[in-house]
Every structure is written in C-alpha cells, then in structure tokens.
C-alpha positions as CSV (number, residue, x, y, z in Angstrom):
1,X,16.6,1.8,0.5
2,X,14.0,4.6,1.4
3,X,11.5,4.7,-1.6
4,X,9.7,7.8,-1.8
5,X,6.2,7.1,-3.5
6,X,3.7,9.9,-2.8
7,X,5.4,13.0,-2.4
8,X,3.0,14.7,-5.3
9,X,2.0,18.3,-5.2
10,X,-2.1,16.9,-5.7
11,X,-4.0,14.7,-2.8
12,X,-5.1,11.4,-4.5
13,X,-8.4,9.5,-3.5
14,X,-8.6,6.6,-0.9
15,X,-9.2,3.1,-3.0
16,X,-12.1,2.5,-1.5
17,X,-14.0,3.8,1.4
18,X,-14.1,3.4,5.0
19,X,-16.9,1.3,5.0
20,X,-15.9,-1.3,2.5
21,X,-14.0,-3.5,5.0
22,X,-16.7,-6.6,4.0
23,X,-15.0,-6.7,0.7
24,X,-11.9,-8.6,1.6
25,X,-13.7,-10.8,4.8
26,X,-10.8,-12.1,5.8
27,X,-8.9,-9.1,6.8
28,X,-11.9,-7.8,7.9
29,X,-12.0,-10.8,10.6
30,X,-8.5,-10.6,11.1
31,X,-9.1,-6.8,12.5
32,X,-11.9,-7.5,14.3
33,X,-10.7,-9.6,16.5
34,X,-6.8,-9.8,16.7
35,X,-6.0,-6.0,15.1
36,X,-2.8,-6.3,16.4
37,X,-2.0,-8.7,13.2
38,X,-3.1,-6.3,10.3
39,X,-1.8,-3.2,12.0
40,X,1.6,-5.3,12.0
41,X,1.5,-5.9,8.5
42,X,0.3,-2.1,7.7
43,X,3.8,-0.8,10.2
44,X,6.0,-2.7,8.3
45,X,4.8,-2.2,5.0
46,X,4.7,1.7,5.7
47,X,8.0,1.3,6.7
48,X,9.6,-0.2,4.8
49,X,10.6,-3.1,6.8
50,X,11.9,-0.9,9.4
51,X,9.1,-1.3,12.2
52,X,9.3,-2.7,16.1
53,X,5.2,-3.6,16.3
54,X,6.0,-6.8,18.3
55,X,4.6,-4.7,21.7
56,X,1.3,-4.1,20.3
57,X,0.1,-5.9,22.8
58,X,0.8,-4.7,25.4
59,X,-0.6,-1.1,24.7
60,X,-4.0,-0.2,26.0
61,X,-5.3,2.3,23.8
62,X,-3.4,0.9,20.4
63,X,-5.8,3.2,18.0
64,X,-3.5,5.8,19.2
65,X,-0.5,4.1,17.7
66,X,-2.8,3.3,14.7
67,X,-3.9,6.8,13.9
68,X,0.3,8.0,13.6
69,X,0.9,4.7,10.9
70,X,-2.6,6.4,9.2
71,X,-1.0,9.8,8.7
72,X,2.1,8.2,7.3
73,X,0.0,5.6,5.1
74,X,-1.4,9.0,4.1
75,X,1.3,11.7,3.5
76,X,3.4,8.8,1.6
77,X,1.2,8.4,-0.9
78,X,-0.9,11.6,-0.7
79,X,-4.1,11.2,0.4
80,X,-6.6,12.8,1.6
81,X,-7.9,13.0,5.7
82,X,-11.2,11.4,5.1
83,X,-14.0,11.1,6.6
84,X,-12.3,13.0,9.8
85,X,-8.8,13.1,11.4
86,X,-6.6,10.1,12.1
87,X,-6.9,9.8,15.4
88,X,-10.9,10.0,15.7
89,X,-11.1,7.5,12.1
90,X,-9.0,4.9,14.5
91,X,-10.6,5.4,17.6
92,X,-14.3,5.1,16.2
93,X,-13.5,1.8,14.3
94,X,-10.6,0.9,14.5
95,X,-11.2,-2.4,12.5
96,X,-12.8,-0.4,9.7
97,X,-9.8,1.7,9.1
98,X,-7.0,-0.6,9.5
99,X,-9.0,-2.8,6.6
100,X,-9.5,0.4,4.2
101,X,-5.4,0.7,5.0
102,X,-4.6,-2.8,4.3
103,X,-6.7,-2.1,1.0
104,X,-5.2,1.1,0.1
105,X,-1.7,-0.7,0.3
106,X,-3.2,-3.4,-1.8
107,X,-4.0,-1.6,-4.3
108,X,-0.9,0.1,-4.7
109,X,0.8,-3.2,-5.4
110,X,1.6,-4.3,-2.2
111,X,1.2,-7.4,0.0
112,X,0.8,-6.6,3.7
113,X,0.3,-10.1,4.5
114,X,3.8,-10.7,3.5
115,X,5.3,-8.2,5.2
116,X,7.7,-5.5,3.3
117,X,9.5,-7.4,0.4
118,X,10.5,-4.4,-1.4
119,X,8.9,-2.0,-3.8
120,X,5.9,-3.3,-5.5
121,X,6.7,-5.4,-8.9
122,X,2.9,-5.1,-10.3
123,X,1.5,-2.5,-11.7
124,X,-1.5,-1.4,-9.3
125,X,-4.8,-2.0,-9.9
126,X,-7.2,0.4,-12.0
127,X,-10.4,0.9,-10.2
128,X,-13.1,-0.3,-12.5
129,X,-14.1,3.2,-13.3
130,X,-10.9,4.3,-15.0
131,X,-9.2,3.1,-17.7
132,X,-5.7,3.6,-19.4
C-alpha cells in the first residue's frame, strides 16, 4: 500500500528544530554513537517498510545516504530545506539531523523505533502553540 501523506501545494514547518536533539536523549545517544540504528528506523519508516539499510555499515561516508532519506522525509510530507541543503545538514551533524527526522516522524504519528507498521492510528501531536 503506497500512502501518499504530504503531497500539499504549501511547505509545512519542521516539528522542531535542528538543534533540539537533547529533547528525546535517548535517540539522541542512539545517533551519536551507532547512527546506523536511527537512520534504519527513519529508511523504513520513509518507506514504507520497503527499505534494504542492513549495509549501512559498510558505507564510508553514510551522511550521503542520509541526506537522499532527508529529501524524501521532506517532499512526503512537505517541508521546508531548513537550515541548508540536505546533503550539507547531514554532513555537518549528522546526529543532529537524523534526531530532528526521527522527531518529525514522531510527531506525525509514527514510531520509528518500531519500524513501519502501517499508517499512523493517532492523531499527531499539536505543538503546544496551536490549538484545535
């Protein structure tokens, strides 16, 4: 089943910014130091259950690989290139953005850490500054 979620003619904002990876610490240390993990779970989210990530590690420069799942994370659900391109966000700090993905995905009703289990069931979250 290929679930289109973003296609919208506007750009929505990024949940939360690059630099907010301390909020959730345990991604956060999870992407530190074995990135290979939450870049997995953000592959086969993106896709839909539909990803090969298992030779992660044997890549070298794997922010490469990162920065192409960042522009799909992005053009599914319409968001913006922010602060810079991909490529540059990933290769800069890399931990940094695969936490504000793993976020974004979050907060759209999704569980990376449970890999793809289907369309999300919740409702997503309302940043405190909005309201219905």
């Amino acid at each position: 089943m290929n679930v289109e979620y973003g296609h919208r003619p506007q750009q929505s904002k990024w949940s939360g910014g690059l630099c907010n990876c301390g909020e959730d610490v345990t991604t956060c240390c999870i992407s530190c130091f074995l990135p290979c993990i939450t870049f997995g779970q953000i592959a086969e989210t993106v896709d839909e259950g539909r990803s090969l990530y298992a030779l992660l590690f044997t890549i070298q420069c794997h922010w490469v690989y990162s920065c192409m799942y960042r522009e799909k994370l992005r053009q599914k659900f319409g968001l913006p290139e922010e602060p810079c391109c991909d490529c540059c966000v990933h290769f800069c700090c890399d931990p940094c953005a695969l936490c504000q993905e793993h976020a974004e995905l979050k907060s759209r009703g999704f569980d990376p850490s449970k890999g793809w289990i289907g369309p999300p069931t919740a409702a997503p979250q309302m940043p405190p500054s909005m309201f219905k």
